[in-house]
ROLOLUM-391337 format. One record per residue (C-alpha): residue in three letters; z, x, y. Coordinates in steps of 0.02 Angstrom, whole numbers, plus 50000, padded with zeros to 5 digits. Each point is the difference from the previous one (the first is absolute). Layout:
BEGIN
ALAZXY;...
# end
This chain:
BEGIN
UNK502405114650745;UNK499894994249817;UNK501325005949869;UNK499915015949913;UNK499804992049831;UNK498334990350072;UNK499395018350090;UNK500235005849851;UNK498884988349906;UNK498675001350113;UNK499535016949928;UNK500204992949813;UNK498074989850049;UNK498325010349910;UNK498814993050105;UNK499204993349839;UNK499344984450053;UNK500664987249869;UNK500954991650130;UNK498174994850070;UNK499354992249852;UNK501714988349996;UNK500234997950173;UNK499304979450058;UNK499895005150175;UNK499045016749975;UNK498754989949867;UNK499404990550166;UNK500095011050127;UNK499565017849911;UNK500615007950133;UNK501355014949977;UNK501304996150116;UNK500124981449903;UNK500405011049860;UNK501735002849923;UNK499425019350006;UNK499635001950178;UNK501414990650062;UNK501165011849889;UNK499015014650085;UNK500264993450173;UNK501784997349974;UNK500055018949932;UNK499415005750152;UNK501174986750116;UNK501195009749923;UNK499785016749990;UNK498105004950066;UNK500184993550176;UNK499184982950002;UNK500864988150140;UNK500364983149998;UNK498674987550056;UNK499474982349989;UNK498315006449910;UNK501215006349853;UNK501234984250024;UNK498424988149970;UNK499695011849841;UNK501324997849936;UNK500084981349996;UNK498325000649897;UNK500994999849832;UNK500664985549909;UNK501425010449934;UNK499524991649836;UNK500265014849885;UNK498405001449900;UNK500035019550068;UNK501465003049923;UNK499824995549851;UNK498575009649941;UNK500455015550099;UNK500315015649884;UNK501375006650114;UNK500894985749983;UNK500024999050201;UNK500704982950051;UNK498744999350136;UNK500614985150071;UNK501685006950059;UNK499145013950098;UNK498944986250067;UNK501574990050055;UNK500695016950070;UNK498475002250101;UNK500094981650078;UNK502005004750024;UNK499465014750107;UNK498804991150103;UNK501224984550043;UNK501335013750061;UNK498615007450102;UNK499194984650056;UNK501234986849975;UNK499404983549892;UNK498764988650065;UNK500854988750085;UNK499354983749917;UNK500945007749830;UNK501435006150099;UNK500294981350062;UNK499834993149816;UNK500805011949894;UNK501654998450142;UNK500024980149987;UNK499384995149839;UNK500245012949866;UNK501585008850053;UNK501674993549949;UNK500154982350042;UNK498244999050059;UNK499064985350019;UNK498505002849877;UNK500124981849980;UNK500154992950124;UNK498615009150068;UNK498924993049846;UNK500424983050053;UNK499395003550177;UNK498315006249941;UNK499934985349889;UNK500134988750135;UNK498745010850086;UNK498854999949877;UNK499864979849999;UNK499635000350180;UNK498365014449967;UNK498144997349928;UNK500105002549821;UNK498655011749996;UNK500865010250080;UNK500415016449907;UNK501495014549994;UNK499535015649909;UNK498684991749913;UNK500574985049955;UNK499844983550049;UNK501614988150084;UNK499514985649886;UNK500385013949820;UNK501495005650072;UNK501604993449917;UNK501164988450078;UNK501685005250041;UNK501784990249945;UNK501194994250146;UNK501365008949902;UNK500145017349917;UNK500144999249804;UNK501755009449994;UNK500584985850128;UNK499324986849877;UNK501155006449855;UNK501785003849953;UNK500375018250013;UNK500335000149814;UNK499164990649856;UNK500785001949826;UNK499274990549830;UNK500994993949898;UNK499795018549863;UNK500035014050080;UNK499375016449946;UNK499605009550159;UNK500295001850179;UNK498775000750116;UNK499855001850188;UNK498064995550070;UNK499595005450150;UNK498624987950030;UNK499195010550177;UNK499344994150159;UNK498504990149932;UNK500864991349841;UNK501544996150105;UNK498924992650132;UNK498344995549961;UNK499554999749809;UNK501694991249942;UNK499114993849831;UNK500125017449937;UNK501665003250034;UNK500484981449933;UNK498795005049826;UNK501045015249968;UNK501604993550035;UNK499594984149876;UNK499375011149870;UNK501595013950023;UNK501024983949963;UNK498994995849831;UNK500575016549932;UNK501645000950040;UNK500205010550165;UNK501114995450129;UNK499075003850192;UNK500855004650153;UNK499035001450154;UNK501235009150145;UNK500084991150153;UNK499265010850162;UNK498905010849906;UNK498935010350125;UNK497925000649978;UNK499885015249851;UNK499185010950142;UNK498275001749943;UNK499314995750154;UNK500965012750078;UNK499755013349886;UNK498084999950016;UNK500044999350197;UNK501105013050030;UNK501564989950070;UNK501535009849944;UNK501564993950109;UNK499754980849937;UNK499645006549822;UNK501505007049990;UNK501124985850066;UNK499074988649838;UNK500115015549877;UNK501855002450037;UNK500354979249998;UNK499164995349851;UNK500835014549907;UNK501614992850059;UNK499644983849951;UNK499205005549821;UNK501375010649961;UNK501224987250027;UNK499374988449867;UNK500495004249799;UNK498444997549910;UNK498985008549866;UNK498574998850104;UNK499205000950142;UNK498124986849994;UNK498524997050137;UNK498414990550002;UNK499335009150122;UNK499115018049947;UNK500405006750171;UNK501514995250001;UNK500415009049845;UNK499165016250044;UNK501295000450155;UNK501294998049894;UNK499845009849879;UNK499185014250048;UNK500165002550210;UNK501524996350033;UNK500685014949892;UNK498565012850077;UNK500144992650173;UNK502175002850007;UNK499385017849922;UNK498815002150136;UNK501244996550142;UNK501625009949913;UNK500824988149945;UNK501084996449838;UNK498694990449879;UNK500984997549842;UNK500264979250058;UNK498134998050016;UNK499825011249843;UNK501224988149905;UNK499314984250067;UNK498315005149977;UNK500205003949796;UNK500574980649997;UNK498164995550090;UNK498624991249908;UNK498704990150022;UNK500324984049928;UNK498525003249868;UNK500745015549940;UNK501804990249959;UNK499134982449939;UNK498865009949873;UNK501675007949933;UNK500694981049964;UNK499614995749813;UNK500504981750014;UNK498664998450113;UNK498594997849895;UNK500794984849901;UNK500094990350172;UNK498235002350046;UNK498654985349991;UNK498094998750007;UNK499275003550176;UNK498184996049940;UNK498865013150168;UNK499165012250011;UNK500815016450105;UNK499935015750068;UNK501265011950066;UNK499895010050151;UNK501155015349992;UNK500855001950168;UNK500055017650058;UNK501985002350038;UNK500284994049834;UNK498775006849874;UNK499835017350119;UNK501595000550089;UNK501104994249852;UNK498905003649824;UNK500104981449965;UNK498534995949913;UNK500284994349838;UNK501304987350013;UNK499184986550108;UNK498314998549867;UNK501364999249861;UNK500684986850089;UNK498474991050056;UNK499205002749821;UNK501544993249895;UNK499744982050086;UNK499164989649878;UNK498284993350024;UNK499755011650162;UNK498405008749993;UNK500485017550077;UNK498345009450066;UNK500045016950049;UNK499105001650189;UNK499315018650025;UNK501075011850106;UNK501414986349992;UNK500975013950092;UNK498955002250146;UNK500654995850171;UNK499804981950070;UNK499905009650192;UNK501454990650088;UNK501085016950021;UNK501274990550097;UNK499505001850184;UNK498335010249940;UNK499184982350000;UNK500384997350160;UNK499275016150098;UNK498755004149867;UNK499174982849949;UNK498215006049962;UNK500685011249869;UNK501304991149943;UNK498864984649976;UNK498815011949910;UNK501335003849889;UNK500544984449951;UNK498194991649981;UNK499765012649841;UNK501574993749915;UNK499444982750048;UNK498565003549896;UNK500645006849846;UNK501254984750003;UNK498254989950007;UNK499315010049871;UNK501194992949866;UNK499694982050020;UNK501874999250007;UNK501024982250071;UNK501415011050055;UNK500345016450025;UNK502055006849977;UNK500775014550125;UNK501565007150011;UNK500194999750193;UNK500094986750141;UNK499185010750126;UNK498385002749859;UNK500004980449985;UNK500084996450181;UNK498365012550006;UNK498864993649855;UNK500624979350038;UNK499315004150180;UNK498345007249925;UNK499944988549850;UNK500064986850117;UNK498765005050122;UNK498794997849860;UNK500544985649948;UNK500035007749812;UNK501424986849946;UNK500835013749907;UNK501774999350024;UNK501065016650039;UNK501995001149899;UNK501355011249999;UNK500205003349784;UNK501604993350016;UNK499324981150055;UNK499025002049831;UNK501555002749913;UNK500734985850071;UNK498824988949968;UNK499935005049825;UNK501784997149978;UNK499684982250065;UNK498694995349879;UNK500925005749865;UNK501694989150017;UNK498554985549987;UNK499495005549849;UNK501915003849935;
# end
């Protein structure tokens, strides 16, 4: 059964109904049980009210996106999302996990998986299919293409300019390691320019995101337990991702998650006070601004929902974006709304999740932007493959490419 900490929680929920108004799932479906309430009121009663196990509550429960937006205007201060995850927990112990996950999480996400690898297969498996063809919405031909070699394989293990100020470890994540390596190459180039020195440890696990939301606990804690090993080996000040997800793990489940199982958390504690998105540390960097050149478009920033609602950065990317000269920043409305991929959501829920995603599409249409700036690779991958489809031309970057681009333009001008 869940902890007593989350039990305890459960009974912390007023029934008030905010949760509704926020939640993307329940917006389109209006139905109670898509709700953040109900599914906190059918785990209450899993727990203590009788309510058994079935596949009625299991399929439920996977009608969240786990992307927050309850918690952060509930007036309880519930974090609705780890009950959620408990409730998922529950019915993988009872059920076991479907076996398509079980299969991938085992071979390509668990230590010295091969997410890859397996990318590379699809690739090739993708050339060989009908364009037209669409996953979760989304067309083969918008899909990114994916390196022959991971990005941590492509560098040294340590990269040191010539003045250092700082020490950083990035932990670039499944999809910047393996499939958007520009991102991770942007940051690292623009880390350099302002003096940081950037190690990236060899064998670093997948974060566990993936894991977290389905309920898999026994491969979760094999990556928790590596990466802290790894992290905690390194001596630096901190502790940077790319990827919002990624950062969210970091910082704030791994501590709750070693709490949840009764386990010592003051590693994750430690290493998770050196965490930040690399926004948060780059908009703390003074010399930055004098290395910054004219990026002459027009753009508008998507907040992605692990790192404005799961980690309160909000500010720090549009300081960023808006401190490039000649860049037109335009504010889209609800910038913080969910693009609807939900990790595996898009997948067994592609009706809502396209429904989701079509009105962000629009209010990135609605300011006649050339580009529009997010913070996460799994947000890009979402809004390229929709951008795409209608063949908008409006191109989708992670804030740090901006940056970097920036940077470049100005040593022309220097």
């Amino acid at each position: 059964m869940i902890s007593q900490a989350n039990a305890e929680a459960l009974h912390r929920c007023i029934k008030c109904g905010l949760c509704l108004a926020a939640c993307p799932v329940y917006k389109h479906l209006l139905e109670e049980t898509a709700a953040p309430r109900g599914k906190v009121q059918l785990l209450k009663a899993l727990e203590s009210e009788g309510l058994t196990s079935s596949r009625y509550l299991e399929e439920i429960a996977s009608r969240c996106l786990l992307c927050h937006s309850c918690a952060a205007v509930c007036p309880s201060g519930m974090e609705t999302g780890h009950l959620i995850a408990a409730l998922r927990a529950e019915l993988v112990r009872s059920f076991g996990l479907e076996w398509k996950k079980g299969l991938a999480f085992r071979y390509l996400l668990s230590p010295g998986g091969h997410f890859g690898l397996a990318l590379q297969a699809a690739q090739i498996l993708r050339s060989l299919l009908p364009s037209q063809i669409k996953v979760a919405g989304s067309r083969l031909s918008d899909l990114p293409s994916i390196p022959l070699r991971s990005l941590h394989d492509r560098l040294p293990e340590r990269m040191r300019p010539t003045r250092v100020k700082a020490t950083v470890a990035f932990f670039p994540g499944c999809l910047i390691d393996n499939v958007y390596q520009e991102i991770g190459r942007a940051a690292l180039s623009v880390l350099q320019a302002v003096g940081v020195e950037v190690i990236i440890p060899k064998d670093l696990a997948c974060c566990g995101t993936p894991l977290v939301v389905s309920g898999e606990q026994e491969i979760l804690a094999q990556n928790l337990k590596q990466n802290l090993r790894l992290l905690s080996a390194q001596k630096v000040d901190f502790i940077l991702t790319a990827c919002a997800s990624c950062g969210r793990t970091l910082k704030k489940e791994y501590p709750y998650l070693l709490r949840e199982w009764g386990e010592d958390d003051s590693l994750a504690v430690e290493m998770g006070e050196k965490v930040q998105d690399i926004s948060e540390f780059l908009s703390n960097q003074e010399e930055l601004q004098g290395l910054l050149g004219p990026v002459p478009i027009s753009l508008t920033y998507h907040d992605p929902c692990h790192l404005a609602k799961g980690q309160g950065v909000r500010v720090e990317p549009r300081r960023l974006l808006r401190s490039i000269p000649d860049l037109a920043f335009v504010e889209m409305a609800e910038a913080d709304a969910c693009c609807g991929g939900g990790g595996s959501f898009q997948f067994y829920f592609p009706e809502t999740s396209e429904k989701i995603v079509s009105a962000k599409v629009e209010n990135i249409f609605k300011t006649k932007s050339e580009v529009v700036a997010t913070g996460c690779p799994a947000c890009r991958l979402r809004l390229e493959s929709f951008l795409g489809t209608d063949h908008s031309g409006i191109r989708v970057r992670h804030t740090v490419e901006l940056l970097a681009s920036s940077i470049k333009t100005g040593d022309k001008t220097r």
